[in-house]
N, C-alpha and C positions, 0 to 999 in steps of 0.2 A: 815774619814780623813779630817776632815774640822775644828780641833781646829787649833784656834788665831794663835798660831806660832810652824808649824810641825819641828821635828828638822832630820835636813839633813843630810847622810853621802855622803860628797864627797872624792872620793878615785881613786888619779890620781899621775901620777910617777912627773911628772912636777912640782916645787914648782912656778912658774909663776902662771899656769893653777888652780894650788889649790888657790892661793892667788886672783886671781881675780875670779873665783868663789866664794870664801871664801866672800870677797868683797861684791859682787854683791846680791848673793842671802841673806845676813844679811841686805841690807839696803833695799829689798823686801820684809823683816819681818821674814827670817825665823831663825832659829837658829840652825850654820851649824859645825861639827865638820869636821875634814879632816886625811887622812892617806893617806900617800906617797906608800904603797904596801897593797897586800893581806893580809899580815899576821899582819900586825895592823889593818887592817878594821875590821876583827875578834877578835882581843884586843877590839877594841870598841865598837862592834858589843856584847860584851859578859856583857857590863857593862845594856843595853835597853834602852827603849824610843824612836828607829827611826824610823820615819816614810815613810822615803823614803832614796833611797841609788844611787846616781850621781856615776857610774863605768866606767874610763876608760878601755878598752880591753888590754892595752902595761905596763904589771907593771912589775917591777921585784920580785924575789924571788917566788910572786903568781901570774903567769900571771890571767886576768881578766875572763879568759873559767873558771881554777882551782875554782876561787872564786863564779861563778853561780853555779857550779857542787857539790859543800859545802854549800852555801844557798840553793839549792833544795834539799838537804840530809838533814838538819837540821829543825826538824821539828818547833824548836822553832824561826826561823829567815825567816823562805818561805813565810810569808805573807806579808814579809814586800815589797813594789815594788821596781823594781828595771827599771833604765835608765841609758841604756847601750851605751856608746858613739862611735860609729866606726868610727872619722875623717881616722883613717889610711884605705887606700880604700886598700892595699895592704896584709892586714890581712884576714888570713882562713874566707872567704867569707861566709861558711855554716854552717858553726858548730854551731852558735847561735839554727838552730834547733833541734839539736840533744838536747837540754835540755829544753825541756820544760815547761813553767812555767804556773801556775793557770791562766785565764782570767783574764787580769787586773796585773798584779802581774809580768811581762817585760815586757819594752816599750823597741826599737831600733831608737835609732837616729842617723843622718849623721853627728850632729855636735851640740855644744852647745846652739846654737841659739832654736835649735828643742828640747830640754833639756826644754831652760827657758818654752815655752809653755806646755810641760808636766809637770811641777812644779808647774805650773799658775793654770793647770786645775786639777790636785790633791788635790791642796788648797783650788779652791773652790770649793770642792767637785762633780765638773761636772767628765765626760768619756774622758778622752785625746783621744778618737780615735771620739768623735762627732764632737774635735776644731780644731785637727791639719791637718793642709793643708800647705803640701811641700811649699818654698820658690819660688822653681822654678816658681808653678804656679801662686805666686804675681806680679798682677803690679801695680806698682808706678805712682802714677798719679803727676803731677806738678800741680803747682797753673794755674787753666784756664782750667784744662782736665778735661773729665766728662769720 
């Protein structure tokens, strides 16, 4: 997973949230498509070439479980990883384990921010679980602090 420019599926109900993803990760180099539900992620999903797949949890018509539970059936689309966004703290808390995915092949993040670092680390072909270190535990130093 370390070619020039991996191309993205980002697949989130918000057209705000897709737009500045959209935004964001194309001026980071990657080259990103988007679908507003489950059932175009797999419209796009069916055409190939993705290398990684940005999933909100809250979509309509395919909520975001439906659409893990269909990439892990599908034998041709399971490899591809997948970063899974649960900003809604108030969504089915567990269910993420009930499906399984290959080592390497689901990331869980709190929030976009934890998204861009596993994007970073996919890219350049390192282990997003050797870089990412929670928010929480950073601090911020000011100019003069050591």
């Amino acid at each position: 997973m370390t070619s020039e420019r991996l191309r993205i599926l980002v697949v989130d109900a918000d057209p705000q949230s897709r737009s500045f993803l959209t935004e964001n990760l194309e001026d980071s180099g990657y080259s990103v498509a988007h679908a507003e539900n489950g059932r175009r992620a797999f419209d796009l999903l069916s055409t190939g070439g993705f290398d990684a797949i940005l999933l909100d949890l809250v979509l309509p018509e395919m909520d975001g479980f439906r659409v893990l539970r269909r990439l892990k059936g599908d034998s041709s689309l399971r490899h591809i990883p997948v970063i899974v966004v649960k900003e809604n703290k108030n969504i089915m808390r567990n269910r993420l384990e009930e499906l399984p995915f290959a080592p390497g092949k689901r990331f869980v993040v709190e929030n976009y921010w934890e998204a861009v670092g596993i994007m970073t680390a996919l890219k350049a072909g390192v282990a997003p679980a050797s870089v990412r270190t929670p928010l929480r535990d950073t601090k911020v130093l000011t100019e003069g602090e050591t």
